[in-house]
VEXDREN-2710 file (C-alpha; in Angstrom, 1 decimal):
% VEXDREN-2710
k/r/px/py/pz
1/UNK/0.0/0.0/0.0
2/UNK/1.7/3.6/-1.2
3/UNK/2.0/5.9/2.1
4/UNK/3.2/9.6/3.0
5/UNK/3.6/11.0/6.2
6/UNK/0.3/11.8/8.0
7/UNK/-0.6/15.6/8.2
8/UNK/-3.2/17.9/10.2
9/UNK/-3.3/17.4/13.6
10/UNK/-6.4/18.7/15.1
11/UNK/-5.3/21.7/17.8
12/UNK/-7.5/22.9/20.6
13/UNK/-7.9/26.7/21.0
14/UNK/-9.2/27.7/24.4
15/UNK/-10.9/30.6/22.4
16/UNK/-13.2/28.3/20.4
17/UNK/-15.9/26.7/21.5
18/UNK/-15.1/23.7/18.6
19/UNK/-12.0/22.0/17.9
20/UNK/-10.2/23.3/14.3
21/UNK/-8.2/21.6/12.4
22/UNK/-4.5/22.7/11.1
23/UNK/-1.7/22.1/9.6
24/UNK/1.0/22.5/12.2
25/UNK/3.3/19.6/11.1
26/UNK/3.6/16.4/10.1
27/UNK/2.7/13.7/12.8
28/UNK/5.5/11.2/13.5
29/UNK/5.6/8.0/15.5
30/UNK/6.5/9.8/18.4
31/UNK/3.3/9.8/20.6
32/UNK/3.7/8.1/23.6
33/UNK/-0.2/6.0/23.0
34/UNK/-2.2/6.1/19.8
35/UNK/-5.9/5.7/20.8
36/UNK/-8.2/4.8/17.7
37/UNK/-11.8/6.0/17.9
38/UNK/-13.0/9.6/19.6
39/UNK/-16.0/8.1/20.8
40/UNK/-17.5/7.7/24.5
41/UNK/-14.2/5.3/25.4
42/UNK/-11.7/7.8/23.6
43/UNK/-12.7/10.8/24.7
44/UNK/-12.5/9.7/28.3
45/UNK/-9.2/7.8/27.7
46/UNK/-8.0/11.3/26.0
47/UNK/-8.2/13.2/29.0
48/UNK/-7.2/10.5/32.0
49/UNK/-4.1/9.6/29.7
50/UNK/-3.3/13.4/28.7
51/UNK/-3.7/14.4/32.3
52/UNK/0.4/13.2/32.4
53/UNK/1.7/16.1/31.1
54/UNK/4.8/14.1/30.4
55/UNK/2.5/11.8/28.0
56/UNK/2.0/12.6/24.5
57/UNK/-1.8/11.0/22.9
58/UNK/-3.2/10.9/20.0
59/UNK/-6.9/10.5/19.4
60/UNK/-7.9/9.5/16.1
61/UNK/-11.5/10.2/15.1
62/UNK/-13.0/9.0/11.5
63/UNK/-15.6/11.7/11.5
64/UNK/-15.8/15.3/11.9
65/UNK/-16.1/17.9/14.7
66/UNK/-19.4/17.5/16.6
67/UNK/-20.5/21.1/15.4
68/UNK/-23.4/20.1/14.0
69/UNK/-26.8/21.7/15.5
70/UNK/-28.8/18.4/15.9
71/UNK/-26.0/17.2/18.2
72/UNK/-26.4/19.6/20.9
73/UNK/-30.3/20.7/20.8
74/UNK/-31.3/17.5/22.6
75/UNK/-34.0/16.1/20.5
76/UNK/-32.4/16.5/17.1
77/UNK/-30.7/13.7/17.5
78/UNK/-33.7/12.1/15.3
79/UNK/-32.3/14.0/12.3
80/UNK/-29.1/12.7/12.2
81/UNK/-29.7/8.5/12.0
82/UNK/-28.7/8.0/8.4
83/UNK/-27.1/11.3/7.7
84/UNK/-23.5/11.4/7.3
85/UNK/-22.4/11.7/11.0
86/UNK/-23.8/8.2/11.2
87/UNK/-21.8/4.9/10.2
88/UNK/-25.4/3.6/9.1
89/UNK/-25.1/0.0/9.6
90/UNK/-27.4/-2.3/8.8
91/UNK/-27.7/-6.0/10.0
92/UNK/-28.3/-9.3/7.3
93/UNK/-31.5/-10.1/6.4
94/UNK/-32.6/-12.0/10.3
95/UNK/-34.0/-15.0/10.0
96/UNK/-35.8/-14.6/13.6
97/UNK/-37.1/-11.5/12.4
98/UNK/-38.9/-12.6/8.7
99/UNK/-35.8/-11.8/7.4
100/UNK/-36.0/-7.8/8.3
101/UNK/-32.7/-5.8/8.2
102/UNK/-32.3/-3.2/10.7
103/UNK/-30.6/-0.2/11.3
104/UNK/-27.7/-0.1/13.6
105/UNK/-27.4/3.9/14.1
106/UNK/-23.8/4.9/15.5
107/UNK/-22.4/8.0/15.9
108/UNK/-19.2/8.6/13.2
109/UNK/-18.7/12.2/14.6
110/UNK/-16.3/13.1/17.7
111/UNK/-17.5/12.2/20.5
112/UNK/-19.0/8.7/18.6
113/UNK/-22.4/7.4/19.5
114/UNK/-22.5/9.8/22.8
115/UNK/-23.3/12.5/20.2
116/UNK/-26.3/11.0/18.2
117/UNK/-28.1/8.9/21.3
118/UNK/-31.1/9.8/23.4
119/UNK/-28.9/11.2/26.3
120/UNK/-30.4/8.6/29.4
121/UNK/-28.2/8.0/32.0
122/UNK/-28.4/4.2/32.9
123/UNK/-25.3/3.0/34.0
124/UNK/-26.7/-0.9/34.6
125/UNK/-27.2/-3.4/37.3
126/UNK/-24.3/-4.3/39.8
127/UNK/-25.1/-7.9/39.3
128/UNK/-24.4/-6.7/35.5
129/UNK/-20.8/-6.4/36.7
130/UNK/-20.5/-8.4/39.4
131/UNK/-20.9/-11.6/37.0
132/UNK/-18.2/-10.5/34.6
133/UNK/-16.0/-10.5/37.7
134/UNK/-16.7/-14.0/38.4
135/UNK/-16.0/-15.0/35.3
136/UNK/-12.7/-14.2/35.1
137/UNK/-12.8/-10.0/33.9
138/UNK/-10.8/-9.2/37.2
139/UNK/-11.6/-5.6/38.1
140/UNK/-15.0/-5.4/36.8
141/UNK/-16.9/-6.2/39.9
142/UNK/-19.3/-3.3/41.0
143/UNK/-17.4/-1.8/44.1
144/UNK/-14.4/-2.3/41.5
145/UNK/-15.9/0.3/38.9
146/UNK/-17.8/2.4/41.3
147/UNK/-15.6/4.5/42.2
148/UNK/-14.9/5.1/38.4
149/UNK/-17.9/6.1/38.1
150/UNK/-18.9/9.0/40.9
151/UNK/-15.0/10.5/39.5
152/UNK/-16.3/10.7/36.3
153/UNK/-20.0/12.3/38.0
154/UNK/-21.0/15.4/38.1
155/UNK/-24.5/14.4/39.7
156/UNK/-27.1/17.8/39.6
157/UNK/-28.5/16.0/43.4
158/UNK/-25.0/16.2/44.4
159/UNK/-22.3/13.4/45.8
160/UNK/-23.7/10.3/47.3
161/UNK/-22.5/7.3/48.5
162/UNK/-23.4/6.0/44.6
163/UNK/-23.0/8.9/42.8
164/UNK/-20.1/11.6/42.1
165/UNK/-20.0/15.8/42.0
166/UNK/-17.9/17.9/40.4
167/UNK/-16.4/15.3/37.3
168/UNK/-16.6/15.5/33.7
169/UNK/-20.3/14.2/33.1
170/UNK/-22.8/16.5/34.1
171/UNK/-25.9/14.8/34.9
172/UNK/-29.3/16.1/35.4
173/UNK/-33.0/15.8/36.2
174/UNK/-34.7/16.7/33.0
175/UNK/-36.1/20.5/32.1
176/UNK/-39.2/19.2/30.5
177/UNK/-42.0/16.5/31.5
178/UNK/-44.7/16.4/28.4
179/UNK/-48.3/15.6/29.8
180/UNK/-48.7/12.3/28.3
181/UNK/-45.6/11.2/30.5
182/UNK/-47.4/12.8/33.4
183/UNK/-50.1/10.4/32.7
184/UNK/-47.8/7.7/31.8
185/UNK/-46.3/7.8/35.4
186/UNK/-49.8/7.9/37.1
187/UNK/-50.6/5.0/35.4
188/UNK/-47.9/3.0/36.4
189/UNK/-48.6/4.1/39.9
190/UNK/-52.6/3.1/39.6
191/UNK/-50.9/-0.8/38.6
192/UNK/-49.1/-0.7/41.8
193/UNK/-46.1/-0.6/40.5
194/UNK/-43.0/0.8/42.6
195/UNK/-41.7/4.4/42.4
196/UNK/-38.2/4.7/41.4
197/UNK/-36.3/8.4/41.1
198/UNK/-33.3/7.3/40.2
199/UNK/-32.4/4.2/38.2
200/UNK/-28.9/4.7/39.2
201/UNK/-29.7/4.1/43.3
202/UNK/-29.6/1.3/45.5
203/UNK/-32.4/0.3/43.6
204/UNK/-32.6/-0.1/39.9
205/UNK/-36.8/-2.3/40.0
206/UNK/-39.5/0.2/39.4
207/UNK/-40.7/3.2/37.4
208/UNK/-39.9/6.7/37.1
209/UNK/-38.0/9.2/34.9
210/UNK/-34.9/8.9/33.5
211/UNK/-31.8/11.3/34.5
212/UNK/-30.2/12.5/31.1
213/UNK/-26.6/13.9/30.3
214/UNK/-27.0/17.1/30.1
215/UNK/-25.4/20.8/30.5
216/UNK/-28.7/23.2/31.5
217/UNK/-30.4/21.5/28.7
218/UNK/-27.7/20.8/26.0
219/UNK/-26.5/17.8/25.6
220/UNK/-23.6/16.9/27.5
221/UNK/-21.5/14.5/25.2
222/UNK/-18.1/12.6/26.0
223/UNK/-16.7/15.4/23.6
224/UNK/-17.8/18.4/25.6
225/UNK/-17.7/16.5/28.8
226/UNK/-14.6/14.9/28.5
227/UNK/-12.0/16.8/25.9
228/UNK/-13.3/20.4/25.6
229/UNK/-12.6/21.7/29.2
230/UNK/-9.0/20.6/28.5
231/UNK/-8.8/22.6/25.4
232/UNK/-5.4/24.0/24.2
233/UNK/-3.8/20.9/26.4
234/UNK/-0.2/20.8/24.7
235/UNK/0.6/17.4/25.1
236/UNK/-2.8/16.0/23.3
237/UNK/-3.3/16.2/19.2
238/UNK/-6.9/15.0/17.8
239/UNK/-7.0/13.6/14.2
240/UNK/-10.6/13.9/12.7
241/UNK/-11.6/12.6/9.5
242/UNK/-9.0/10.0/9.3
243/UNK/-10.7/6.3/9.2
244/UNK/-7.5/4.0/10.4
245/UNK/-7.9/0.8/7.9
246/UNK/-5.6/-1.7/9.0
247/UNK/-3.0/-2.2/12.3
248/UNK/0.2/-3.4/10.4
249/UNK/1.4/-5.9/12.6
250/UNK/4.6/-8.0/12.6
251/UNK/4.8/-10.1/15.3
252/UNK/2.9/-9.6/18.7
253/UNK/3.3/-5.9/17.7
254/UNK/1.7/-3.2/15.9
255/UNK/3.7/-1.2/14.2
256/UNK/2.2/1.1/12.2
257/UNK/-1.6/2.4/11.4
258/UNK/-3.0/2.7/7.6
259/UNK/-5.4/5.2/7.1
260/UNK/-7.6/7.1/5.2
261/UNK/-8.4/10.5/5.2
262/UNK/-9.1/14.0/2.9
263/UNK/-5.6/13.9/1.7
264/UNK/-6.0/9.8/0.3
265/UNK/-4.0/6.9/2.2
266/UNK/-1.2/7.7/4.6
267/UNK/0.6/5.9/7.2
268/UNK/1.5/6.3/10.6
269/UNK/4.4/4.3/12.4
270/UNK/3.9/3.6/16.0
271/UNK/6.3/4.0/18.4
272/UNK/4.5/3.6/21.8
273/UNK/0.8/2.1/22.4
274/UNK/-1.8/1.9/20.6
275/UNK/-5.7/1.6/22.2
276/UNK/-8.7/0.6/20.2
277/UNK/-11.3/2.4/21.0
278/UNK/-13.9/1.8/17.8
279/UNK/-16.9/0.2/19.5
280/UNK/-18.5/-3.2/19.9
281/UNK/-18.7/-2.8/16.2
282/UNK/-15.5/-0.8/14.8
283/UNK/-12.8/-2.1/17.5
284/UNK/-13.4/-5.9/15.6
285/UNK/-13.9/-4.9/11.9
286/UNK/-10.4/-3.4/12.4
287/UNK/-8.9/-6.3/14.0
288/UNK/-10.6/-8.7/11.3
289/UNK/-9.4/-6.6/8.8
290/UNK/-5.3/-6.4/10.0
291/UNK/-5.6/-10.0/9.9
292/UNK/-6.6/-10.4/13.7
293/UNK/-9.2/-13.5/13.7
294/UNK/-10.3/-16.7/12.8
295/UNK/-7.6/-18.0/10.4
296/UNK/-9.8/-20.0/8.1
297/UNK/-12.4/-17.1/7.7
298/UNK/-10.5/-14.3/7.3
299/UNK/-8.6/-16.6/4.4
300/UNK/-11.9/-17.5/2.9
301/UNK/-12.1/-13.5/2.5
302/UNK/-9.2/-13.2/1.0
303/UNK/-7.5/-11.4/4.5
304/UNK/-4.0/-12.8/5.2
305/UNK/-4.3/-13.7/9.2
306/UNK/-1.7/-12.4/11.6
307/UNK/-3.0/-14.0/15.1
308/UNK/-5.0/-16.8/14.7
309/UNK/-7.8/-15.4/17.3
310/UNK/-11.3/-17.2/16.8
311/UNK/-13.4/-15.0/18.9
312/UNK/-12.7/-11.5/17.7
313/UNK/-15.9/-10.8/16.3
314/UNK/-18.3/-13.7/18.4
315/UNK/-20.2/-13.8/20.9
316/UNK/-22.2/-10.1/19.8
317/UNK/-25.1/-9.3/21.9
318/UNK/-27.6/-6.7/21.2
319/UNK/-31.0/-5.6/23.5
320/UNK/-33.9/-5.7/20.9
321/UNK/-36.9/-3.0/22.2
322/UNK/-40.3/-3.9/20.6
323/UNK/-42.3/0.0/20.3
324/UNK/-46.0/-0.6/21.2
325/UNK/-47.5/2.3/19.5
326/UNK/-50.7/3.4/20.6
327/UNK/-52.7/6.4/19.1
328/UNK/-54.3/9.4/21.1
329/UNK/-57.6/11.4/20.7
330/UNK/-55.9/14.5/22.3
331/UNK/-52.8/16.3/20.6
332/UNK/-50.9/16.4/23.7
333/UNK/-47.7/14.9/23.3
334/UNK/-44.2/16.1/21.2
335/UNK/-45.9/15.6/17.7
336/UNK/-46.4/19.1/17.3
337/UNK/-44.2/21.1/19.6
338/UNK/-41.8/22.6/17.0
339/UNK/-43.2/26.1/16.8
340/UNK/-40.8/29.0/17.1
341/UNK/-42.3/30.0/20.5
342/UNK/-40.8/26.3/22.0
343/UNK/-37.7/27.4/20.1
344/UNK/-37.4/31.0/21.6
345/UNK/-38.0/29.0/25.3
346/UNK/-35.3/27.0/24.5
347/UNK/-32.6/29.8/22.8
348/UNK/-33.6/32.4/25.8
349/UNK/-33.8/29.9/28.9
350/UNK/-32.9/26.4/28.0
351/UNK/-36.2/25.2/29.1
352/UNK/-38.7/23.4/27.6
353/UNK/-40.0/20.6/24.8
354/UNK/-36.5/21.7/23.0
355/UNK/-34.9/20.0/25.8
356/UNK/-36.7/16.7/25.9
357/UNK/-34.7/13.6/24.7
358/UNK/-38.1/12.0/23.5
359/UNK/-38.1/9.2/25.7
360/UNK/-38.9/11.0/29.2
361/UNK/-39.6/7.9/31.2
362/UNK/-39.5/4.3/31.6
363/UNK/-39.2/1.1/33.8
364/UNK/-37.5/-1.7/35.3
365/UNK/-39.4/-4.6/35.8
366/UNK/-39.0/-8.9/36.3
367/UNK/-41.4/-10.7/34.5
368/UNK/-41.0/-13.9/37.0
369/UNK/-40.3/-14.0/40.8
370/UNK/-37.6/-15.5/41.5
371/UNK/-35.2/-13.2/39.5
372/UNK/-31.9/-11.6/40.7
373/UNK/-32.8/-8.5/38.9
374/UNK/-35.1/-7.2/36.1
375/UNK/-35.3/-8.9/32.8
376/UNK/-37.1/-5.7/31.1
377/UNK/-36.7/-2.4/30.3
378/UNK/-39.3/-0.4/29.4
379/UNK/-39.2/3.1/27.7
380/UNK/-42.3/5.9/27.3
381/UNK/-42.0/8.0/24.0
382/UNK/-44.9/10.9/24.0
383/UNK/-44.8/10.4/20.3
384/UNK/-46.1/7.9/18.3
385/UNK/-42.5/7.1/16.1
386/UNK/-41.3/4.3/13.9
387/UNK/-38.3/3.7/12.1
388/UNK/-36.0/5.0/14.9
389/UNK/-37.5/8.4/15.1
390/UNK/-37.5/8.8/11.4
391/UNK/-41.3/9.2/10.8
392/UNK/-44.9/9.4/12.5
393/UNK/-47.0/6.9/12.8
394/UNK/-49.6/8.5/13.5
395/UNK/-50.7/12.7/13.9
396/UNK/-51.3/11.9/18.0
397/UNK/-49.7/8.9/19.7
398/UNK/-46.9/7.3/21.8
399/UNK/-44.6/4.7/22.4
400/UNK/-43.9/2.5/24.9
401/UNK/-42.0/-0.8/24.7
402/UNK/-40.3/-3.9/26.3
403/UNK/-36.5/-4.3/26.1
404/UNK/-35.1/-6.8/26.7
405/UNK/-32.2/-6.6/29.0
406/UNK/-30.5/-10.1/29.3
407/UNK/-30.6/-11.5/25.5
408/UNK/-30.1/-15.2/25.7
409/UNK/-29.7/-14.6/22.0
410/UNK/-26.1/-15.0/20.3
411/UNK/-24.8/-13.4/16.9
412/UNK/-21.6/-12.3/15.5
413/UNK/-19.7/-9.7/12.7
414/UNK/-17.5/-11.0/10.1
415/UNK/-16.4/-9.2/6.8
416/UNK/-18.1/-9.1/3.6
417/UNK/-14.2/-8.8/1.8
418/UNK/-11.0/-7.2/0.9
419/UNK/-12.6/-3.7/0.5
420/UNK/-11.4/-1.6/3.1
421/UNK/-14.5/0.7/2.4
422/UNK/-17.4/-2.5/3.1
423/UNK/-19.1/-2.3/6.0
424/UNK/-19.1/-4.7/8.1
425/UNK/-21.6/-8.3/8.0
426/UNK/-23.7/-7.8/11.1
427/UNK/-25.5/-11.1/12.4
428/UNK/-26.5/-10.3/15.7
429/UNK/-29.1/-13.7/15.8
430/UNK/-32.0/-11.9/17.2
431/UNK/-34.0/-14.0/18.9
432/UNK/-32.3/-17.1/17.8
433/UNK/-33.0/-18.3/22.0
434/UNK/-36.7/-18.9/22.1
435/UNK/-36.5/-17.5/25.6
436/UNK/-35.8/-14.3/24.2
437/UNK/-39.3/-14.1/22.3
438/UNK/-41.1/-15.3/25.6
439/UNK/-39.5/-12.5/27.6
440/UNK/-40.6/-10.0/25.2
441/UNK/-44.2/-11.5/24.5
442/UNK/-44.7/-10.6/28.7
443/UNK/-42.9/-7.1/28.0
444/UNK/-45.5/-6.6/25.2
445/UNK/-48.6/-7.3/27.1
446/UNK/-47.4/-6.0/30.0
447/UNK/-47.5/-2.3/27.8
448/UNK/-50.8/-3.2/26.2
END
């Protein structure tokens, strides 16, 4: 493959509010780690490593500068699945699902899919990470990450035993409560279900609304949480629009990066670490394509293996949500809020529907006693949307539907071929465990 040396290293200002790009050298194999992937995982490795002044990072990003308007007014987020700050994916036709294909939105902007999501704060169950502890990912019990988490908090209730103040994240109670989630949450309470203000407590079984990551009503991203207070930070250079293609590897080693970027294919030579940081989805379509993976697949490809590793791209899990959408005789939920006297609200105060993340509430629930925690997941949308938020189903409605939190289900993402530029071949095997379908036939009448 024909390489130059890489140029434009991305410099902060501490006058701008964005990131700019420039040309202030070439970049050499000098940096001290390489870390691939400005997403939610590289931003926050970005600052933790850079905060070593005597450490010299790099943070590679394949999309642009999160600039975009839809990024920050929380409930655009809508209008940018598909667009270009999107990777797009899509999985194979599933045969569980009558052979469906579905979108797979992820963010290809900095600041990766922490820019284009729905902004809830859910940090999971500690049984979640007490059972990778036991088997065998040593420091990933609850009290192990805990603390990781409250340093990372900046919790609007303030510090808790289980929650931080004063870190990166700013996390708050949300500005805006539409009436059909008013209603939503007295109806939950007429079942005799159990409150719950905060999913992220000692308690994560009940119903209640969801916290969101957010900045007095902007949305608080791991790019403006994480990298932009440290703006102008000498010792850290960001590379956007620079998708890395392959880890040249000799060895146990990698030893340099091929990528691809506005100024065609260029080459940068390692000289310290290097940290993948793509995703549950770009961290092993890299690997598979530098050769890391099943020998006899990536051969039947046409990809010339360098470590013979049979589960990089195995074992994928995904949390399929089925939207129950219901229709409404009264106009009272977001279909219709985009006037420009919501807009003003939101320009002049930060307050209202310009501030909502569209799914305002939700719940935790086991569909069986005997459970060590809840199986489902539920979330309330006071619209009536389809299609990821890409059209109305109807002119008055909502949502509200069961994920499911514990797939049984098992898939896996493997390459379509040689072409650096293929997406990869998603096969996440939804509901391929039959337990999965019964768990979300209870989630679905439990919403009806």
């Amino acid at each position: 493959m024909t390489s130059k040396p890489l140029e434009g290293t991305v410099r902060h200002s501490a006058r701008r509010r964005f990131f700019s790009l420039g040309d202030r050298r070439s970049l050499s194999g000098d940096y001290d780690v390489v870390i691939v992937g400005g997403g939610t995982a590289g931003c926050c490795l970005a600052r933790r490593l850079s905060d070593d002044a005597t450490r010299r990072v790099l943070l590679i990003e394949a999309g642009p500068a999160d600039r975009a308007r839809d990024i920050h007014i929380p409930p655009g987020f809508v209008n940018l699945f598909g667009g270009p700050l999107d990777w797009a994916f899509r999985t194979e036709p599933e045969l569980h699902l009558g052979g469906r294909r579905l979108a797979w939105p992820r963010g290809r902007v900095l600041g990766g899919s922490s820019s284009i999501n729905a902004q809830l704060y859910v940090r999971g169950h500690r049984r979640d990470y007490d059972r990778w502890a036991e088997l065998g990912a040593k420091g990933w019990s609850w009290d192990d990450v805990l603390p990781y988490f409250r340093r990372s908090e900046d919790q609007q209730r303030g510090a808790s035993p289980l929650h931080g103040s004063g870190g990166p994240l700013r996390v708050e109670d949300r500005r805006y409560v539409n009436p059909l989630t008013e209603t939503f949450l007295a109806a939950c309470g007429e079942l005799g279900w159990t409150p719950n203000d905060d999913f992220n407590g000692a308690r994560q079984e009940g119903y209640g609304l969801y916290q969101v990551t957010q900045r007095r009503g902007a949305r608080a991203s791991s790019a403006t949480s994480f990298l932009r207070p440290i703006a102008g930070r000498s010792n850290l250079d960001i590379l956007l629009d620079h998708v890395v293609d392959r880890i040249d590897i000799a060895g146990s080693r990698a030893r340099a990066l091929e990528l691809r970027g506005p100024a065609g294919t260029q080459r940068l030579e390692l000289a310290g670490e290097l940290v993948l940081a793509a995703g549950a989805i770009g961290s092993p379509h890299l690997l598979l394509r530098s050769g890391v993976g099943a020998a006899t697949a990536l051969r039947e490809v046409g990809v010339e293996p360098r470590v013979d590793l049979p589960g990089v791209g195995e074992n994928l899990q995904d949390h399929p949500v089925v939207s129950v959408i219901f229709r409404s005789r009264r106009d009272l939920g977001l279909d219709h809020v985009e006037t420009l006297g919501n807009l003003a609200r939101y320009l002049l105060a930060r307050r209202g529907p310009f501030t909502t993340t569209v799914c305002e509430a939700g719940a935790f629930l086991r569909t069986r006693t005997g459970l060590e925690q809840p199986d489902l997941q539920f979330h309330f949308l006071p619209a009536a949307l389809v299609e990821h938020g890409a059209r109305s189903a109807a002119d008055h409605g909502f949502n509200f539907g069961p994920t499911l939190l514990k797939p049984a289900s098992r898939g896996r993402l493997r390459l379509h071929s040689t072409d650096l530029g293929a997406p990869p071949r998603l096969e996440p095997g939804y509901l391929s465990a039959p337990e999965d379908l019964e768990v979300l036939l209870e989630g679905i009448a439990t919403a009806r």
